[in-house]
C-alpha positions as CSV (number, residue, x, y, z in Angstrom):
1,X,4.7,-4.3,-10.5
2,X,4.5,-2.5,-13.9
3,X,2.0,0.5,-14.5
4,X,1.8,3.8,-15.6
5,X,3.3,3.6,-18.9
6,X,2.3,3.1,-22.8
7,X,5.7,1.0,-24.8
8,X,6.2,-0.3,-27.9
9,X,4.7,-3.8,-27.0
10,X,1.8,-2.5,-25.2
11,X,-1.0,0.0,-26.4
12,X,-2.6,0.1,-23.1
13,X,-1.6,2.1,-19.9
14,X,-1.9,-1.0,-17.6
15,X,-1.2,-1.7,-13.6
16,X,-0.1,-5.1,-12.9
17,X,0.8,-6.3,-9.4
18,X,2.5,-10.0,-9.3
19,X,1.2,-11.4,-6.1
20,X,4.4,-12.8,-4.4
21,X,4.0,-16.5,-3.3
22,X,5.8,-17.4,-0.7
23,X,7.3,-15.5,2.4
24,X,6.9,-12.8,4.3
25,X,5.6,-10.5,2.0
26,X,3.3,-12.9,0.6
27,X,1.3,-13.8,3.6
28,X,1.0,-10.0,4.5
29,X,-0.3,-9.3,0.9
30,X,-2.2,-12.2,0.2
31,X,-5.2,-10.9,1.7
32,X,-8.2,-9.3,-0.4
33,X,-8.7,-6.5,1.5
34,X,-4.7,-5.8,1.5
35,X,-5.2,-6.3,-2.6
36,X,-8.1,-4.4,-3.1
37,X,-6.1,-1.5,-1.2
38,X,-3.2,-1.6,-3.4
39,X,-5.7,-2.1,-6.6
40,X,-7.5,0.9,-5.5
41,X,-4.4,3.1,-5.3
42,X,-2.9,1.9,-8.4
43,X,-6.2,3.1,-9.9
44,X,-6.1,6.5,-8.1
45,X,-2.6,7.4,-8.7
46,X,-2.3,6.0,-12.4
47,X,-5.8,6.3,-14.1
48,X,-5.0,3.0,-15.6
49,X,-7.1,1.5,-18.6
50,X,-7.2,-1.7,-16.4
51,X,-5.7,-3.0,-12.9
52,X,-5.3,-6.3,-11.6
53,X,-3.5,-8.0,-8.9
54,X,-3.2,-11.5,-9.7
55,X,-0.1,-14.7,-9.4
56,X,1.8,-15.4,-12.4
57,X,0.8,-18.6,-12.4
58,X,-2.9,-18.0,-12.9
59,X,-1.8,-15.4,-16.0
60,X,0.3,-18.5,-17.5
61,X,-3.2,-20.9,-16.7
62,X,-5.8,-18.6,-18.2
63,X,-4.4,-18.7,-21.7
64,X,-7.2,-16.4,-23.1
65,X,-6.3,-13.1,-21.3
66,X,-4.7,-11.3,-24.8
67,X,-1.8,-9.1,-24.5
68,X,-3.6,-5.7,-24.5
69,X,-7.1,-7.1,-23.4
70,X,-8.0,-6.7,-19.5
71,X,-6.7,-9.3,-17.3
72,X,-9.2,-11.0,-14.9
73,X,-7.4,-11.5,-11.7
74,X,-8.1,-12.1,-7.7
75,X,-8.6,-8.1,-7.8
76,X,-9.7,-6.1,-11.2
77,X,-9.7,-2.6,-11.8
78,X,-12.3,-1.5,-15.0
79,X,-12.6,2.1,-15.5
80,X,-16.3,3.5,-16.3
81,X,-15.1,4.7,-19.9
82,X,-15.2,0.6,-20.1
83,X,-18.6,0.8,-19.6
84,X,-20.7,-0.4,-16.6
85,X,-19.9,-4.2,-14.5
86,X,-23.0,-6.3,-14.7
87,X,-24.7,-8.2,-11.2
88,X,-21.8,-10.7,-10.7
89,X,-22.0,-14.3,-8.7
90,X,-21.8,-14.5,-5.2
91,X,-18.7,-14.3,-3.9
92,X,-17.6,-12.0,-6.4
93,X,-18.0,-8.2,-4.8
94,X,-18.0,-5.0,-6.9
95,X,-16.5,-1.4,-5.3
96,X,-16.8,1.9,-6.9
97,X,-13.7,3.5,-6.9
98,X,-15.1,7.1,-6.6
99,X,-16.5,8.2,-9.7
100,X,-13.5,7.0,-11.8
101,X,-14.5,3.3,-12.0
102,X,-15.0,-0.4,-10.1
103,X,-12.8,-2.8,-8.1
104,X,-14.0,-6.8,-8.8
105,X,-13.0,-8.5,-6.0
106,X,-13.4,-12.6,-7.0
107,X,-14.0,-14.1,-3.5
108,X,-13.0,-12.5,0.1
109,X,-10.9,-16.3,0.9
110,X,-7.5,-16.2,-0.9
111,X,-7.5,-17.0,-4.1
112,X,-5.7,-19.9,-5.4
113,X,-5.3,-21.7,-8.7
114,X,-5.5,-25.5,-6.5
115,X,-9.0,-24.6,-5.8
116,X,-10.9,-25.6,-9.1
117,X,-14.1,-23.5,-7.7
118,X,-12.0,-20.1,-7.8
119,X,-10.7,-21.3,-11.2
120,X,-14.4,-22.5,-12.1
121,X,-15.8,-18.8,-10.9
122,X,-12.9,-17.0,-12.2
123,X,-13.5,-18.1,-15.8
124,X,-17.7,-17.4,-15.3
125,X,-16.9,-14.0,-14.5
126,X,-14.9,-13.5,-17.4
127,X,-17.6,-14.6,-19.5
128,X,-20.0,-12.3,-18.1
129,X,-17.8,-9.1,-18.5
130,X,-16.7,-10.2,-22.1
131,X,-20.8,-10.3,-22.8
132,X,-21.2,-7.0,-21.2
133,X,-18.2,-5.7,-23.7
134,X,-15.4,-5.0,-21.0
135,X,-12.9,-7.3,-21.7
136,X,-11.7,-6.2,-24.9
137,X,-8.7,-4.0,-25.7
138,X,-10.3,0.2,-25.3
139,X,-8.7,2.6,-27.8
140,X,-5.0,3.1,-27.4
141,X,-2.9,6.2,-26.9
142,X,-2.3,8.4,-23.8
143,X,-4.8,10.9,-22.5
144,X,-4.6,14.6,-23.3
């Protein structure tokens, strides 16, 4: 997990969490109410500029997630200074996360890149936040 900080190869204050894939661990996380938990705190304790949970290997797939744009993953944090989340596609649910911003959750089943529909929806609700102007990189530096 990495979050919290601005570096030299970042402008963004970002929260990733690496969804383990095997073991233990990855059976008790791999759940999306157990992810949009975590999410939620990471959004809560670090006023990120954006938060995702997500597998590494969907990051390598989706080739168009730019190095300081918002990642689109299982779980997605989007603060309101993004601006506001447009009516999504069913599964796809949308939290508040009190008055700070929204949780995307993709779909309530766990998400997996062998499933072309999650891939399939994944990629349409990308589309839809890029039109609605929230999936580009917000203004850099930290807050004051």
């Amino acid at each position: 997990m990495t979050c919290g900080s601005y570096t030299q190869n970042s402008s963004a204050n970002v929260c990733v969490l690496s969804i383990p894939s095997k073991g233990e661990s990855a059976e008790r996380m791999l759940t999306a109410s157990m992810l949009t938990g975590v999410t939620r705190s990471m959004a809560l304790a670090w006023e990120p500029d954006w938060a995702v949970a997500m597998s590494e290997t969907y990051r390598e797939l989706d080739g168009r997630q730019g190095k300081d744009d918002p990642w689109l993953g299982w779980v997605t944090y989007l603060p309101s200074h993004r601006g506001t989340v447009p009516p999504l596609p069913s599964p796809v649910r949308i939290e508040p996360v009190e008055d700070r911003g929204t949780l995307i959750i993709l779909t309530p089943e766990r998400f997996t890149v062998a499933n072309p529909e999650h891939i399939a929806l994944a990629r349409r609700v990308r589309e839809l936040l890029a039109q609605a102007g929230l999936m580009r990189r917000a203004e850099a530096g930290p807050r004051g």
